[in-house]
VODRENLO-858845 format. One record per residue (C-alpha): residue in three letters; x, y, z; chain. Coordinates in nm, 2 decimals. Example, Ala and Ser with C-alpha at 12.3 -4.5 7.8 and 13.67 -1.06 7.14 Angstrom:
<pt type="ALA" X="1.23" Y="-0.45" Z="0.78" mol="A"/>
<pt type="SER" X="1.37" Y="-0.11" Z="0.71" mol="A"/>
This chain:
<pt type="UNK" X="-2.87" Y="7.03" Z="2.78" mol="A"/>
<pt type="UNK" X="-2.61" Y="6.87" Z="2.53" mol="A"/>
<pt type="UNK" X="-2.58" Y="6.56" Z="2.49" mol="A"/>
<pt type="UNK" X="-2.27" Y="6.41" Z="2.31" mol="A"/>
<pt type="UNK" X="-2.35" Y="6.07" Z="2.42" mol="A"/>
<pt type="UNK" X="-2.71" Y="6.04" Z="2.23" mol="A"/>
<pt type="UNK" X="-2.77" Y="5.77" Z="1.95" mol="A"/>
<pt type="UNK" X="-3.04" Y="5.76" Z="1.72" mol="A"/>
<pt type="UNK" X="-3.20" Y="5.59" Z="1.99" mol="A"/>
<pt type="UNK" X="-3.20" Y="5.95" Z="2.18" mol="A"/>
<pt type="UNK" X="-3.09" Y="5.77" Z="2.44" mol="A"/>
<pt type="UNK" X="-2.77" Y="5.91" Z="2.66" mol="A"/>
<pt type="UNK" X="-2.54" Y="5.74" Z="2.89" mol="A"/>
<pt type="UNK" X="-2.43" Y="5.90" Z="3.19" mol="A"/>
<pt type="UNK" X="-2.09" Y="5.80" Z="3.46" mol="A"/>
<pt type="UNK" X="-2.19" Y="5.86" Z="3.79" mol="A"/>
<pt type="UNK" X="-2.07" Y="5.90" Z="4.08" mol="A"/>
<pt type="UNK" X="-2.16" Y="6.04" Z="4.49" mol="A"/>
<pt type="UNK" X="-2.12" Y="6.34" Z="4.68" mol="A"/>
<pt type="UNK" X="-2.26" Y="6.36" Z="5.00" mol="A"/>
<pt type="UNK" X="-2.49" Y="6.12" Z="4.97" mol="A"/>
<pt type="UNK" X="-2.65" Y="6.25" Z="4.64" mol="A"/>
<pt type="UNK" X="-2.63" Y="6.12" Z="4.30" mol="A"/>
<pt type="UNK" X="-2.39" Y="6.31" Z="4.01" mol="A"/>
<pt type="UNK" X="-2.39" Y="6.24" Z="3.62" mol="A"/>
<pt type="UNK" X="-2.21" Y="6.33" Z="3.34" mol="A"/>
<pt type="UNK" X="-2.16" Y="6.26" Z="2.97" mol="A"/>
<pt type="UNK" X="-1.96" Y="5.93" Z="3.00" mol="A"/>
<pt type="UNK" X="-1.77" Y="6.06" Z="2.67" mol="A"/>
<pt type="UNK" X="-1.66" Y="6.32" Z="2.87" mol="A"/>
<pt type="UNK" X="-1.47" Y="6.08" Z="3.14" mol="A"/>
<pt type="UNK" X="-1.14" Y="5.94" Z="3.04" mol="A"/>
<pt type="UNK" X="-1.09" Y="5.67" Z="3.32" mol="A"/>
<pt type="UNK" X="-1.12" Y="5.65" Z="3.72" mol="A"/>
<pt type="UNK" X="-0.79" Y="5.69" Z="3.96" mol="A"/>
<pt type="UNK" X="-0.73" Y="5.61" Z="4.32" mol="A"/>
<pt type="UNK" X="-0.65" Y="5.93" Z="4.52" mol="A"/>
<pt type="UNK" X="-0.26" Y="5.96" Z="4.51" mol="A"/>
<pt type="UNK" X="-0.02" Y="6.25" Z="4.64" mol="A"/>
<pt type="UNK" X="-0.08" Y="6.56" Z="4.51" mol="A"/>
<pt type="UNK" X="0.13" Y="6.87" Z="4.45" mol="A"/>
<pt type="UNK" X="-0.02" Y="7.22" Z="4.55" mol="A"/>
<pt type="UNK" X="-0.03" Y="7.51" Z="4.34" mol="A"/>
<pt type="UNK" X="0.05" Y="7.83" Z="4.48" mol="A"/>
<pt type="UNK" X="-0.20" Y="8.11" Z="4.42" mol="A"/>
<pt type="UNK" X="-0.43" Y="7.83" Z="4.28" mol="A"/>
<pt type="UNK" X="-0.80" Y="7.87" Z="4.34" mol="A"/>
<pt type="UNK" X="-0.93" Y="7.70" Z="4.67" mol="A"/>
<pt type="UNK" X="-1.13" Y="7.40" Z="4.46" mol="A"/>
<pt type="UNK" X="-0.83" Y="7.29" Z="4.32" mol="A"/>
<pt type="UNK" X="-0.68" Y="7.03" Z="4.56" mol="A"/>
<pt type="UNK" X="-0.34" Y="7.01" Z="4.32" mol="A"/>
<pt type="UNK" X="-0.18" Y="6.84" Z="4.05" mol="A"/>
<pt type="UNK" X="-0.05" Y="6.45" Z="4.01" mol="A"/>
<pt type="UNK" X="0.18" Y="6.32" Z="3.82" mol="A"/>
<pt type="UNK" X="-0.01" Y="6.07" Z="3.53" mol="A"/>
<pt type="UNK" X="0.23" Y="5.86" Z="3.29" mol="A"/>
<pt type="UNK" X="0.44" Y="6.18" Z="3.27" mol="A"/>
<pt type="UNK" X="0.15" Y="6.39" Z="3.25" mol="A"/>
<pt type="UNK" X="0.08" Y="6.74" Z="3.52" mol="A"/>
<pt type="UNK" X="-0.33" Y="6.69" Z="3.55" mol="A"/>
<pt type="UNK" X="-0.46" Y="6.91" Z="3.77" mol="A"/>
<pt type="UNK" X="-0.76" Y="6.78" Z="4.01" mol="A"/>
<pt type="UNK" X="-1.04" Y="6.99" Z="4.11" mol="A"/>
<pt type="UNK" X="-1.24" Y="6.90" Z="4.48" mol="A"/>
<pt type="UNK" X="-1.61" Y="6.87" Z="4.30" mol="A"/>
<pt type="UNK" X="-1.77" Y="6.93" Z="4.64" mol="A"/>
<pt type="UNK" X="-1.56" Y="7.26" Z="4.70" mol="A"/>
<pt type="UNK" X="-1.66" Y="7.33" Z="4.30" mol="A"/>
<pt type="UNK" X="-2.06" Y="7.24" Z="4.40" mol="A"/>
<pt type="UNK" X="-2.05" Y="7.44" Z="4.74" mol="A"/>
<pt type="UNK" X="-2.06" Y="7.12" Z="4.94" mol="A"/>
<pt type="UNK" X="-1.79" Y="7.10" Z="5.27" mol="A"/>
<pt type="UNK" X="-1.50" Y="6.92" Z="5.21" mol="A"/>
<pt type="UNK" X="-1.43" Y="6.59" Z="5.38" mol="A"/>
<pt type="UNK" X="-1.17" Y="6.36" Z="5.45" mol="A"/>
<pt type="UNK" X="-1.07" Y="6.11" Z="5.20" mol="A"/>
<pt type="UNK" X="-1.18" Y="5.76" Z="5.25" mol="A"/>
<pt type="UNK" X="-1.16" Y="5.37" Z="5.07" mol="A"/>
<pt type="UNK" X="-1.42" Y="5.52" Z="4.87" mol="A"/>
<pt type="UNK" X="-1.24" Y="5.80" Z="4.72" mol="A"/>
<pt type="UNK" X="-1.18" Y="5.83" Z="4.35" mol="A"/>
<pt type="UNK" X="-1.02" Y="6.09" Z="4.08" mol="A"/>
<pt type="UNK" X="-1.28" Y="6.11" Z="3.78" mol="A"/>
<pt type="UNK" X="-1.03" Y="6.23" Z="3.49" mol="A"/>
<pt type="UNK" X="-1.24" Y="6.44" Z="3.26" mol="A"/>
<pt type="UNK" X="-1.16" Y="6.61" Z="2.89" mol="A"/>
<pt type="UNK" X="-1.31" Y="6.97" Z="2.91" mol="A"/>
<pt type="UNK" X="-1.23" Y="7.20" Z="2.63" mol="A"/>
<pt type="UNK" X="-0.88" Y="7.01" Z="2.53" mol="A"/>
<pt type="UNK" X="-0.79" Y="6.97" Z="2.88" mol="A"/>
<pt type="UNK" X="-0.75" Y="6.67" Z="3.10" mol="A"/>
<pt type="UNK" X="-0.89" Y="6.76" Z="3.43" mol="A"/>
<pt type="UNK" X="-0.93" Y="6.54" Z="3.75" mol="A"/>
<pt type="UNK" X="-1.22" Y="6.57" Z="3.99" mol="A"/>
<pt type="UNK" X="-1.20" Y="6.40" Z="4.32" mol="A"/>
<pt type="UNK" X="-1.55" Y="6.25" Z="4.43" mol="A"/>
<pt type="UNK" X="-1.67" Y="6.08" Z="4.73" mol="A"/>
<pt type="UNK" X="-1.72" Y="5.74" Z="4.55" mol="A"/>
<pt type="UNK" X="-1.82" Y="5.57" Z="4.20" mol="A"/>
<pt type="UNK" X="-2.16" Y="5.51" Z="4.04" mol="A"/>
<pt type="UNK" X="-2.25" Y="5.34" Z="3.77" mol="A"/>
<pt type="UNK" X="-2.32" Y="5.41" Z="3.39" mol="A"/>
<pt type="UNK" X="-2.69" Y="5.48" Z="3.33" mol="A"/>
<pt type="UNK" X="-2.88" Y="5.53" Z="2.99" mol="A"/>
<pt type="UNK" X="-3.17" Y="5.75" Z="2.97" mol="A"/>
<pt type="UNK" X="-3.39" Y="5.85" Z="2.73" mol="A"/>
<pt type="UNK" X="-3.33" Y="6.26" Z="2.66" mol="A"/>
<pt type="UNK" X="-3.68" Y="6.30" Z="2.75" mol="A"/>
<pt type="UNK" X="-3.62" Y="6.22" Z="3.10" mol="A"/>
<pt type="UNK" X="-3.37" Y="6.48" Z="3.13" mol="A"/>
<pt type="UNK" X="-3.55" Y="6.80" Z="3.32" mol="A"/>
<pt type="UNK" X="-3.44" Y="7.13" Z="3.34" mol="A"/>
<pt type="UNK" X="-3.32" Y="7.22" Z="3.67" mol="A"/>
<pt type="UNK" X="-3.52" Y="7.48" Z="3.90" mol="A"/>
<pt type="UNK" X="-3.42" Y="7.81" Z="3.80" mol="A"/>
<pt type="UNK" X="-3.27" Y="7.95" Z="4.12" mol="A"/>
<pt type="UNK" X="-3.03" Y="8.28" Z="4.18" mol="A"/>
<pt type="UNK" X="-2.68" Y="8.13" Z="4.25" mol="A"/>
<pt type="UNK" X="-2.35" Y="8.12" Z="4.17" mol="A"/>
<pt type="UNK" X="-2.13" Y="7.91" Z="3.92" mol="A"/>
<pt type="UNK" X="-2.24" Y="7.61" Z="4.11" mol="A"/>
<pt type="UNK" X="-2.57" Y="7.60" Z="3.96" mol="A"/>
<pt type="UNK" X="-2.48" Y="7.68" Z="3.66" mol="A"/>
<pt type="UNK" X="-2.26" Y="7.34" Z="3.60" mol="A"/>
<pt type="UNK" X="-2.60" Y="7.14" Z="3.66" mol="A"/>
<pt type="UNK" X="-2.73" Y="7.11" Z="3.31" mol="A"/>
<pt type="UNK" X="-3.06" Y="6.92" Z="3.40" mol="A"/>
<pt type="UNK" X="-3.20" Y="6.62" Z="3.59" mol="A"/>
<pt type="UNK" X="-3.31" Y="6.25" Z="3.58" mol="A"/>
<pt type="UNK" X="-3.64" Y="6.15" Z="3.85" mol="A"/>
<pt type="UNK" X="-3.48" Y="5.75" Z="3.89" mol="A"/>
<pt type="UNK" X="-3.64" Y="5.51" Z="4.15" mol="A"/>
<pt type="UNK" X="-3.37" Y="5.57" Z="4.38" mol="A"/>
<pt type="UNK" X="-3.39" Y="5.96" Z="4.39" mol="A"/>
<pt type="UNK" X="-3.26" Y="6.22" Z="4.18" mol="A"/>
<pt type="UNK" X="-2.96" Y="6.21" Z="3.89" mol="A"/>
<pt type="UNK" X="-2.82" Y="6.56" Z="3.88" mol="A"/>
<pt type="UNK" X="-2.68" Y="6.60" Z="3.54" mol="A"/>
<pt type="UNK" X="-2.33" Y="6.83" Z="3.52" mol="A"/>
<pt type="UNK" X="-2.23" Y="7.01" Z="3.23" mol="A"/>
<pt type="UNK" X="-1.85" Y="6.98" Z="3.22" mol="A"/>
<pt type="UNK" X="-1.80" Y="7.27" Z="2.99" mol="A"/>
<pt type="UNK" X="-1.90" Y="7.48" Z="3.31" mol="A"/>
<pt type="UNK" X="-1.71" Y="7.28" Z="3.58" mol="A"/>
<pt type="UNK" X="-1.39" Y="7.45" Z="3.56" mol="A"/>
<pt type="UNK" X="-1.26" Y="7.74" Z="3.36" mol="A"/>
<pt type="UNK" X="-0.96" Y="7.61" Z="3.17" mol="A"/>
<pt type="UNK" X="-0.79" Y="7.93" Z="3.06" mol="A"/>
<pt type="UNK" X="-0.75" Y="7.98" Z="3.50" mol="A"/>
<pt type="UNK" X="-0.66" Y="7.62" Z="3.52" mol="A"/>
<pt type="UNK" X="-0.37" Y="7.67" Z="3.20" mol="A"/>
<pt type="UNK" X="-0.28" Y="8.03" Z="3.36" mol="A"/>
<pt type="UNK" X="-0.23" Y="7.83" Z="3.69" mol="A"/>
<pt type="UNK" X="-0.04" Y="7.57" Z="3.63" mol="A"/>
<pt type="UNK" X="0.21" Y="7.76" Z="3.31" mol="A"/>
<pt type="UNK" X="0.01" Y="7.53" Z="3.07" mol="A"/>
């Protein structure tokens, strides 16, 4: 689990945010600020999580549907609907989630691994998780939420 966010305190701050119902985290370095779904342009021959690009300040940022990413079924958008806009590996990315959290600290030592199970590239984007009083926090690694070199050979970056 890294943790970019951690103080001396060992203490990490995690953005979060819903899909289907369930509670989502990530480094809340990694999140550059929070949109309202807007019009977006598909990409030909682009992977099926990738719902397109938008236009930001002059800017082609392409957003990724984390439920298509996670294996969860799509669903309409709603009120609730947000764009997450992310820096992975020198690349702003937009994920569009079902609704916003909060930030939440935790001490590193509440972090778990997560279950080992066989899977796909789903599970390896979950980096660990957090036992809160409300539920579960599944922590995402956002180094494994996209490839960028398939986003960039996509989009002609």
């Amino acid at each position: 689990m890294q943790t970019g966010s951690t103080g001396l305190s060992g203490v990490i701050q995690f953005g979060t945010f819903y899909l289907d119902g369930q509670l989502f985290g990530v480094d809340i370095l990694k999140m550059r600020e929070i949109l309202l779904p807007q019009d977006m342009t598909r990409v030909p021959r682009a992977g099926q999580e990738m719902e397109g690009v938008i236009n930001l300040r002059g800017l082609v940022i392409p957003v990724v549907s984390l439920r298509a990413r996670l294996g969860i079924p799509r669903r309409p958008y709603d009120k609730r609907t947000r764009i997450i806009n992310m820096e992975i590996n020198g690349m702003v990315v937009g994920f569009l989630v079902d609704s916003i959290g909060h930030v939440h600290s935790y001490a590193v030592s509440d972090i778990k691994e997560p279950p080992s199970l066989y899977g796909g590239a789903e599970i390896e984007a979950i980096s660990g998780m957090v036992i809160t009083e409300a539920g579960m926090l599944v922590v995402l690694d956002t180094a494994h939420l996209v490839c960028t070199d398939s986003l960039r050979q996509a989009l002609d970056y």
